[in-house]
C-alpha positions in Angstrom: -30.7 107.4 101.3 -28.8 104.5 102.1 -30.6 101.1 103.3 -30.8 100.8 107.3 -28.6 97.9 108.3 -30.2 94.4 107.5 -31.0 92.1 110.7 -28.9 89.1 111.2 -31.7 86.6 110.2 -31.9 88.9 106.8 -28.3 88.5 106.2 -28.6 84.4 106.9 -30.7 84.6 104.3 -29.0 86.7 101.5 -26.0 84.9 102.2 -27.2 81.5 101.7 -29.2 83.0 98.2 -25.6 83.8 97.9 -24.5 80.1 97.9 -26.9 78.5 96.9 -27.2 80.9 93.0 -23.3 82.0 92.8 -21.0 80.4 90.4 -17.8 81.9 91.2 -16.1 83.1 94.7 -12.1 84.0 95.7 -10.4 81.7 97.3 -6.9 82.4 99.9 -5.1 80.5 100.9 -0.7 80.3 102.2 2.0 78.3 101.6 3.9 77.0 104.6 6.4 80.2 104.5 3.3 82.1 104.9 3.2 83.6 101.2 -0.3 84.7 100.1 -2.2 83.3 97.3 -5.5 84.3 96.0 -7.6 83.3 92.9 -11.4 83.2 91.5 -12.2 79.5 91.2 -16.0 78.0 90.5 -17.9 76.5 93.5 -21.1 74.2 94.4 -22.8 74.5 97.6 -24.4 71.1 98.6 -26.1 72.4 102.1 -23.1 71.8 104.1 -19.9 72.4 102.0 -18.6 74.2 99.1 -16.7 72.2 95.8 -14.1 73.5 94.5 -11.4 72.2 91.9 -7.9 72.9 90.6 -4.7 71.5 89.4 -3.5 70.0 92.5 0.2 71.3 91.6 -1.1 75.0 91.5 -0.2 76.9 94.2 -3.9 77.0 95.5 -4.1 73.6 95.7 -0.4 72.5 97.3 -1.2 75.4 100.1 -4.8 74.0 100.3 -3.7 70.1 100.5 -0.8 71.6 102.8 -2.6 73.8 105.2 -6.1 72.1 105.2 -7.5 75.9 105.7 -8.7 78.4 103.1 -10.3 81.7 103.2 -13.6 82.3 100.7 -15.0 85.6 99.5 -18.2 85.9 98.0 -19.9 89.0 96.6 -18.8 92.6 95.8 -16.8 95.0 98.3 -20.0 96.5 99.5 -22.0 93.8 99.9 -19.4 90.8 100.9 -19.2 87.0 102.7 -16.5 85.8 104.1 -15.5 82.2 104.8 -13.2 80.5 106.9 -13.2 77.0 106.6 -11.6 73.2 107.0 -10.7 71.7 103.6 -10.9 68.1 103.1 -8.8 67.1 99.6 -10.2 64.6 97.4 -8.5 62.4 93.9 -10.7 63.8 91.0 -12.1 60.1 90.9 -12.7 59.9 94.7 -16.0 62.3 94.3 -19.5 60.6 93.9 -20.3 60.9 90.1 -23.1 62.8 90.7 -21.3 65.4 92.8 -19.4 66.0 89.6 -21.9 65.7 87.0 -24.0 68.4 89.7 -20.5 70.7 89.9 -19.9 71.0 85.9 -23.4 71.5 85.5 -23.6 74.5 88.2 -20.0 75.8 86.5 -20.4 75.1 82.9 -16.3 73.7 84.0 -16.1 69.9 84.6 -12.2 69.2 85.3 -12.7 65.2 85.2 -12.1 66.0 81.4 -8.9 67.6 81.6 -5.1 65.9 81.1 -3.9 68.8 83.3 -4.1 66.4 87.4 -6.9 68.3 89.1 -8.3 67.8 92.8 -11.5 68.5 94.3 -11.3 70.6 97.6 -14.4 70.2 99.7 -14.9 72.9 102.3 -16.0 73.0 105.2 -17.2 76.5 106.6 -16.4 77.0 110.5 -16.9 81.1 110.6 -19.0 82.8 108.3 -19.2 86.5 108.4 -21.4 88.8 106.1 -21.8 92.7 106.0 -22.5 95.8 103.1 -21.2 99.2 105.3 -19.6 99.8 108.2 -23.0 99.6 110.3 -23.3 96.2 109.8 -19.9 95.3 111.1 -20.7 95.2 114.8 -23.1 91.9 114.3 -21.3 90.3 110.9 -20.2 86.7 112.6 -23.4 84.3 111.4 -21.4 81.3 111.8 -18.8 80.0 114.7 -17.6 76.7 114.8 -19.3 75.3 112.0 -22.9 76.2 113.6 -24.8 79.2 112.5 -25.5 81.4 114.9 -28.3 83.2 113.6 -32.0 81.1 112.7 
């Protein structure tokens, strides 16, 4: 028997578990000709914006520096968050030490130590949406312009 759909409030919650325990998460993002691009990078979650870091000549981060948007995906196909959100680009020695020393802890990845020129991407989330089957679909938006919409 399958679960009954979960209440928005119930979804809030599993998808903030979600950020707040998950280590990894897809990130999309475009290049200005509109070509796709989509990898698994490590994340933090501070409360208020996810961490992210990569080369800053990848293609992930010359569309994210470029476009200043990125779409994130969290979870499984049956179970799954989605994020649209405002990315703010930072130099790898622009973060707060303790931001960093809290990312490579969280990742087990700390890309201060790297020769290879990496960036920190800080987003922002403006739309979350969250859903496991098609009966959840109807109420999925929990966040809209950066403001949860759902206590």
């Amino acid at each position: 028997m399958e679960d009954p759909p979960r209440p928005r409030a119930q979804r809030r919650r599993d998808t903030e578990q979600r950020l707040n325990h998950d280590v990894d998460l897809w990130v999309a993002s475009a290049s200005a000709d509109g070509v796709p691009h989509l990898i698994p990078l490590s994340f933090d979650w501070d409360g208020a914006a996810l961490l992210l870091s990569t080369p800053r000549d990848s293609p992930t981060g010359r569309n994210l520096a470029a476009s200043r948007r990125a779409q994130l995906g969290l979870g499984e196909t049956r179970d799954v968050t989605l994020i649209d959100g405002d990315v703010e680009v930072l130099a790898i020695d622009a973060l707060a030490a303790a931001a960093g020393d809290r990312f490579a802890a969280r990742t087990g990845f700390d890309p201060r130590t790297l020769k290879t020129p990496y960036c920190w991407f800080r987003v922002t989330p403006r739309r979350i949406l969250a859903w496991r089957e098609v009966d959840e679909l109807a109420d999925r938006e929990l966040m809209r312009d950066g403001r949860w919409t759902v206590d």
